[in-house]
C-alpha positions as CSV (number, residue, x, y, z in Angstrom):
1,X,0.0,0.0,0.0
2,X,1.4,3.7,-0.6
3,X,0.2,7.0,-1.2
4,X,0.6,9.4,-4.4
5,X,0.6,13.1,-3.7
6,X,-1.5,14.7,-6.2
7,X,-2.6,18.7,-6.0
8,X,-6.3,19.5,-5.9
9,X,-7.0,22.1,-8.1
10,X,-9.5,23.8,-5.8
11,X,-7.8,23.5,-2.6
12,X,-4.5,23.5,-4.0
13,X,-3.3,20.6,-0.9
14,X,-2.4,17.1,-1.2
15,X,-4.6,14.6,-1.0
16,X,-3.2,10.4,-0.2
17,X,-4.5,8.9,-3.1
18,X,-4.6,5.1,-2.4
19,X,-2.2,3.1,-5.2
20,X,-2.6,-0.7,-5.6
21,X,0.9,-2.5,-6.1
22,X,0.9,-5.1,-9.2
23,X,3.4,-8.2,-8.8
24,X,4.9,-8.7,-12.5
25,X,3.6,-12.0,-13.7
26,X,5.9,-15.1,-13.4
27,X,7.9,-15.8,-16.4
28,X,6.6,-18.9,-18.3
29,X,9.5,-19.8,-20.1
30,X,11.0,-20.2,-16.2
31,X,8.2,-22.3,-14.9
32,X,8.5,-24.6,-18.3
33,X,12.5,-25.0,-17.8
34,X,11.9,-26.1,-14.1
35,X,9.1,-28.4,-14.7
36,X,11.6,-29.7,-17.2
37,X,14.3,-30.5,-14.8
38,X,12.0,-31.4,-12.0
39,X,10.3,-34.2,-14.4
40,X,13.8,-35.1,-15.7
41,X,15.5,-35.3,-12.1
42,X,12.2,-37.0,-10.1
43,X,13.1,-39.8,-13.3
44,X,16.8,-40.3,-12.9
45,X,15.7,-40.3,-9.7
46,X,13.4,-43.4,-10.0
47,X,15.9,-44.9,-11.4
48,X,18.1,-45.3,-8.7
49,X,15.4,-45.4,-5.5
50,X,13.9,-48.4,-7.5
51,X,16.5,-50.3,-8.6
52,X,15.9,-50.4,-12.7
53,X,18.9,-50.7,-14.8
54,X,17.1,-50.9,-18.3
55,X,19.1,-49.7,-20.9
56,X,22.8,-49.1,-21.5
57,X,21.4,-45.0,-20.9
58,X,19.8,-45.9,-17.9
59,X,22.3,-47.3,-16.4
60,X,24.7,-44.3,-17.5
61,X,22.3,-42.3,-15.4
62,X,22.0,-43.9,-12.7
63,X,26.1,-43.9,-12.6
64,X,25.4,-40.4,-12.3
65,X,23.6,-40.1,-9.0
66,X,25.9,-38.0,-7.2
67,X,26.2,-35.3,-9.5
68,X,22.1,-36.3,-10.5
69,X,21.2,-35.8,-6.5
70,X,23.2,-32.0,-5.6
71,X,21.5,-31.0,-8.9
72,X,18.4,-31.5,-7.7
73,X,18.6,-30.0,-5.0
74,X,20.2,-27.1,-5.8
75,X,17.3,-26.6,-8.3
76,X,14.6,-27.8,-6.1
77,X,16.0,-25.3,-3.8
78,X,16.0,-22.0,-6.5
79,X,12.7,-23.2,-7.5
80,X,11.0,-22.8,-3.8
81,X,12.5,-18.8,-4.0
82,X,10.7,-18.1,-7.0
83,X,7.8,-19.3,-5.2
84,X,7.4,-22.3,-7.8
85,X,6.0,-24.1,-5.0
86,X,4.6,-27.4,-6.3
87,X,8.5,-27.9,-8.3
88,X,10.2,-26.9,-5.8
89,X,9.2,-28.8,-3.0
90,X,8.6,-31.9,-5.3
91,X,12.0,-31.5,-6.0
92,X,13.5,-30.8,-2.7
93,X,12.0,-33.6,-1.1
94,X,13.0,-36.0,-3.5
95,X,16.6,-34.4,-3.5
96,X,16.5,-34.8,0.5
97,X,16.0,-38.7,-0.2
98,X,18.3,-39.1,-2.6
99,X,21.1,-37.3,-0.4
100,X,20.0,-40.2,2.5
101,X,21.5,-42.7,0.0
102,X,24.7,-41.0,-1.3
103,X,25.9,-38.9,1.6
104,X,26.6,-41.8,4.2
105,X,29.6,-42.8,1.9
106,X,31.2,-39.7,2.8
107,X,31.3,-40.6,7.0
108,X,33.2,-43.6,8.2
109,X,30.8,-46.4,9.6
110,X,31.8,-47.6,13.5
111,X,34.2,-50.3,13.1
112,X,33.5,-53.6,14.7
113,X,35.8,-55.2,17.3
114,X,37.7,-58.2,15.4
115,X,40.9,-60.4,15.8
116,X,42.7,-62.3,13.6
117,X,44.8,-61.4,10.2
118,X,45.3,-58.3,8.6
119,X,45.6,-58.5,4.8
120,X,46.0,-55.8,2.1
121,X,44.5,-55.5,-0.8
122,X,44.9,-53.8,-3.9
123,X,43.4,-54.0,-6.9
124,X,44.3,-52.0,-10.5
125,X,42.9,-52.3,-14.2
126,X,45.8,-51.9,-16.4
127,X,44.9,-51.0,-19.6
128,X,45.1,-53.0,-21.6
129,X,48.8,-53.6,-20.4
130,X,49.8,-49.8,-20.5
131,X,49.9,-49.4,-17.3
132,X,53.4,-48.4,-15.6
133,X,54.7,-51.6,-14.6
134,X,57.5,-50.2,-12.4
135,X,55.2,-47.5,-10.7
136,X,52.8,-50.3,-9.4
137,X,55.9,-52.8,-8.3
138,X,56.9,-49.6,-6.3
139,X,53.5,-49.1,-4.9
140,X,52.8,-53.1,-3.9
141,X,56.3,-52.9,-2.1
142,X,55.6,-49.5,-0.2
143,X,52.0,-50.4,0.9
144,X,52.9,-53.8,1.3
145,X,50.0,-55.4,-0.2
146,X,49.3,-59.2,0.1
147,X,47.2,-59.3,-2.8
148,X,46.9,-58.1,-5.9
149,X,44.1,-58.0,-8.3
150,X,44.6,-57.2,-11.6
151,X,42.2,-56.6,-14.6
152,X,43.1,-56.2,-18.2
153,X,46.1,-58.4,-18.0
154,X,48.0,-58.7,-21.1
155,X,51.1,-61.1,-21.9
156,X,53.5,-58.5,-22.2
157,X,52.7,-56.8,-18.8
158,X,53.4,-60.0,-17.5
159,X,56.7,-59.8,-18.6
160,X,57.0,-55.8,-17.8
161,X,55.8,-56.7,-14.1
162,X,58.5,-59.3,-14.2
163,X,61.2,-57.2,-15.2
164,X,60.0,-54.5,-12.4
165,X,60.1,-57.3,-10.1
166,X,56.8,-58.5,-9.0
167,X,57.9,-62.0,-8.3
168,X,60.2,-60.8,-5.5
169,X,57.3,-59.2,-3.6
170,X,54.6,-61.3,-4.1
171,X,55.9,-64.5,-5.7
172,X,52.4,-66.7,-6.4
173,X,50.5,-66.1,-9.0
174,X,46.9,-67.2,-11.0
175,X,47.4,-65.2,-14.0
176,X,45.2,-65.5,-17.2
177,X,46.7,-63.1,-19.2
178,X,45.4,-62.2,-22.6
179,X,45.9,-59.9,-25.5
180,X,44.1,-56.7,-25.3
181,X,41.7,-56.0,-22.4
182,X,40.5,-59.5,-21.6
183,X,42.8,-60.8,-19.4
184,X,43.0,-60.8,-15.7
185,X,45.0,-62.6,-12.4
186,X,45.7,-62.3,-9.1
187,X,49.3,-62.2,-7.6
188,X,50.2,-62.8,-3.5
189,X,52.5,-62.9,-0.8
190,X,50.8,-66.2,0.3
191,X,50.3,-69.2,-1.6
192,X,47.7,-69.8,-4.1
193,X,45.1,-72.4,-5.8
194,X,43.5,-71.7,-8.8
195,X,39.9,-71.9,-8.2
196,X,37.0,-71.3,-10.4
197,X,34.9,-69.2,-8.6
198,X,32.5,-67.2,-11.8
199,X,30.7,-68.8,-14.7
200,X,32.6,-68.1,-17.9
201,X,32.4,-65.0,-18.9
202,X,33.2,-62.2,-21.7
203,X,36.6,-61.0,-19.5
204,X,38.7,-63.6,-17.4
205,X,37.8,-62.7,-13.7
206,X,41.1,-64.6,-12.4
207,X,39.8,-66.9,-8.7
208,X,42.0,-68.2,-5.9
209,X,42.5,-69.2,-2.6
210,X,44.7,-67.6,-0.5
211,X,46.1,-69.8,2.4
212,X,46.8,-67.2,5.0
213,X,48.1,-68.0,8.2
214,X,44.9,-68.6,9.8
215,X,42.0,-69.1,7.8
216,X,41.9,-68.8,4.1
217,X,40.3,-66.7,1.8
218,X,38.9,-66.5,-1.7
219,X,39.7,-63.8,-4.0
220,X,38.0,-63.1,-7.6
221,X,39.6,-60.4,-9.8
222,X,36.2,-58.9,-10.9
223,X,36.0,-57.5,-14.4
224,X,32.2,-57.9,-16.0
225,X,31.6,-56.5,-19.4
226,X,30.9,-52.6,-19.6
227,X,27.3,-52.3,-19.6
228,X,27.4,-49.1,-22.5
229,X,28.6,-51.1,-25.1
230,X,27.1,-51.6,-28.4
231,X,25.6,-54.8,-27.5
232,X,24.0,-53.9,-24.6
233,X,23.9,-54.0,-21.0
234,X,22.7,-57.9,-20.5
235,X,26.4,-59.7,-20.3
236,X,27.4,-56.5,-17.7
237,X,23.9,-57.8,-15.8
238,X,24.4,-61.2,-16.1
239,X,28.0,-61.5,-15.1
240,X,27.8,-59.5,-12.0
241,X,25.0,-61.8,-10.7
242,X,27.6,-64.4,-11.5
243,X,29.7,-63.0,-8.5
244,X,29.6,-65.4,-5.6
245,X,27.9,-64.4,-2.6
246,X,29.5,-64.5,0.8
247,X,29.9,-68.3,2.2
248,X,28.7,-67.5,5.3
249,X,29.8,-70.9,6.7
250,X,33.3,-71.0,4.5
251,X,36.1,-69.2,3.1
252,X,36.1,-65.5,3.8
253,X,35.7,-64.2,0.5
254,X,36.6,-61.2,-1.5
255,X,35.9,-59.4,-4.6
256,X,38.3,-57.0,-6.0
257,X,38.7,-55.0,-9.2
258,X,37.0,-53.2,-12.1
259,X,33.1,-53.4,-11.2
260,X,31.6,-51.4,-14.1
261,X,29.5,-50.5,-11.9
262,X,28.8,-47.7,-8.7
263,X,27.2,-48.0,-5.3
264,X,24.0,-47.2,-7.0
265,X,23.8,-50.3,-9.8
266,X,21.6,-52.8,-8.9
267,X,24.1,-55.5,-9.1
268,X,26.3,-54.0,-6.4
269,X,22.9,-53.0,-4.0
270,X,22.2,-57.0,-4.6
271,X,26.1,-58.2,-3.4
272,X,26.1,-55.7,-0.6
273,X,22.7,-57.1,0.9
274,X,23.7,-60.1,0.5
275,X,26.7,-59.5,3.6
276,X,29.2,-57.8,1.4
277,X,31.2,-54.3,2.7
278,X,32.5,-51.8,0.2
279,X,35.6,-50.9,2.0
280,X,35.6,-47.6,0.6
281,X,32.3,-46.8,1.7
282,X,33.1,-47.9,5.1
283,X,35.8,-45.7,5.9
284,X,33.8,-43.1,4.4
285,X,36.1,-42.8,0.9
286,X,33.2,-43.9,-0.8
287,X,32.7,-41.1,-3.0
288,X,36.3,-40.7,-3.9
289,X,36.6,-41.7,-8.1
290,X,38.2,-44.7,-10.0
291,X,37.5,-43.2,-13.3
292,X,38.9,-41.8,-15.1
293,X,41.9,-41.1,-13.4
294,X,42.6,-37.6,-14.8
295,X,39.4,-36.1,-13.6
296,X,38.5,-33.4,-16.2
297,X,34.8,-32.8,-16.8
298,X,34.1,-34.9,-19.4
299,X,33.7,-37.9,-18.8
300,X,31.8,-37.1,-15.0
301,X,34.7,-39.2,-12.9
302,X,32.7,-42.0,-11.2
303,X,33.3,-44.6,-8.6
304,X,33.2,-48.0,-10.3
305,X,36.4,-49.9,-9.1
306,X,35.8,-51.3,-5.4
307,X,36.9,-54.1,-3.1
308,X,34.2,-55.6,-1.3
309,X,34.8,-57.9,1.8
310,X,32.5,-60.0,3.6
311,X,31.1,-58.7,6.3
312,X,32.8,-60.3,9.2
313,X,35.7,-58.8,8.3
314,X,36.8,-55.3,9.9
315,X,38.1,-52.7,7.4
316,X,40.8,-50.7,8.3
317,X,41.9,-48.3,5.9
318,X,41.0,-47.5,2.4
319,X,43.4,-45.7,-0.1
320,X,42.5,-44.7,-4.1
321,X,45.4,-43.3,-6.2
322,X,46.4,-42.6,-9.3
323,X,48.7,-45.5,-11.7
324,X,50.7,-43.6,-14.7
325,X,49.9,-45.1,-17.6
326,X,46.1,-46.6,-16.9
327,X,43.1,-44.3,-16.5
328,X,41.8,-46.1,-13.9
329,X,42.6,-45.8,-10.3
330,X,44.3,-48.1,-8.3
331,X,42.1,-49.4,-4.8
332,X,43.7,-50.7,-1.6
333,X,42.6,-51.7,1.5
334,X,43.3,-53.2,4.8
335,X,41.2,-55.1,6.4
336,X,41.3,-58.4,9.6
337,X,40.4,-61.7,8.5
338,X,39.0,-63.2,11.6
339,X,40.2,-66.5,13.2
340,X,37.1,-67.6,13.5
């Protein structure tokens, strides 16, 4: 409300003359771009809360939950201060559940009280054997990992990991080494038996048993079919519900390597309820990227290289760096085999 002065012309004083104020109207071509990205974001969305992988484009969504979920909310949020009310809060409260799923990988979980062996892991996709053979000799011997899980194992990186001196450090070995970006293995500090632990796949995914002081352990080097390729996503579905479960009344077992996959893929959600750990997300790393390794814009970096343990077994520590020569990121961690 506000007054204008005007003169009378008889009286020659001002008189309030009462003014009502008019709101401009809201822009349409605003409320059409956030209807836009609310219907857009409240599908990706879906996506991920329900657990659909659908199509190779799906699924490269739903890798994209992270980035998908502070979107949202930062829209959901500018849509509530234009007073778009039924966006925004459709937006914000969808955001708010989203952020419930991603942001406990950020915050270390308690870690449970446990005796028995520690063990280090590390796991790297090579390549397609470019990957520096002398940088990761120098890395296994300075973290001193037990194991090491390798994806993308070629012949001749055998011999370059030779010539770097693998065999000193951790002298048994399962390799099935192939040319180009099929091959796979597993080399340790303890000894090892060839087991076949996956249904035949696309990629080797190299098994074995590790007899550690104590009580063994089974390892798979995991390497499943992207699920973008031209073919389609059902080999990348089918091979990571190959995985084995957890043996709840055998061998500790873990899976280490190049998932294709995220926290938010169905076929990790399905490992991890069945009494899997993702390291990383238990030490709160869990947002920390694999790929690429030189994180530039495009493509988003994303999580899809993990080690996953079996429950029972206290992780430690949790450690993602880069390997000169590959663009993915190397993964280590430490965790306790129990006794018992």
């Amino acid at each position: 409300m506000g007054t204008t002065p005007e003169t009378d012309a008889h009286s020659g004083t001002l008189h309030g003359v009462v003014t009502t104020e008019v709101k401009p109207p809201k822009s349409g071509f605003t409320t059409f771009l956030l209807v836009v990205c609310a219907m857009a974001f409240v599908a990706a969305a879906m996506l991920r809360l329900l657990g659909i992988d659908g199509t190779r484009y799906m699924i490269a969504t739903t890798s994209l939950t992270p980035y998908v979920t502070v979107a949202g909310l930062l829209i959901g949020l500018f849509a509530l201060l234009r007073r778009r009310w039924v966006v925004g809060l459709t937006m914000t409260l969808v955001a708010i559940v989203m952020v419930a799923n991603v942001a406990p990988r950020a915050f270390p979980d308690s870690r449970p009280n446990g005796v028995g062996q520690p063990v280090r892991v590390m796991t790297s996709n090579l390549l397609v054997g470019m990957a520096d053979a002398e940088a990761i000799v120098r890395e296994v011997r300075a973290r001193k990992i037990d194991i090491l899980a390798m994806q993308e194992l070629t012949p001749e990186m055998v011999r370059d990991l030779e010539r770097a001196g693998l065999d000193q450090v951790l002298p048994n070995r399962v390799f099935l080494d192939e040319p180009g970006g099929s091959g796979s293995g597993i080399a340790s500090k303890y000894p090892l038996t060839q087991r076949n632990l996956t249904p035949p796949g696309t990629l080797q995914q190299a098994g074995a048993v590790v007899d550690l002081p104590g009580k063994d352990i089974e390892v798979v080097s995991v390497h499943p079919l992207p699920p973008v390729v031209t073919a389609g996503p059902e080999a990348w579905q089918r091979e990571l519900a190959g995985l084995p479960s957890p043996d709840s009344t055998g061998a500790i077992r873990v899976l280490a390597g190049d998932f294709n996959a995220t926290l938010d893929h169905v076929g990790i959600t399905r490992l991890l309820n069945k009494g899997y750990v993702d390291a990383a997300d238990q030490v709160g790393k869990g947002l920390i990227h694999t790929w690429p390794s030189d994180s530039g814009i495009w493509p988003p970096p994303v999580t899809i290289d993990h080690v996953l343990v079996d429950q029972r077994c206290p992780v430690d520590t949790t450690d993602v760096f880069d390997v000169p020569g590959s663009d993915h990121r190397a993964v280590v961690t430490q965790f306790v085999v129990p006794k018992f």
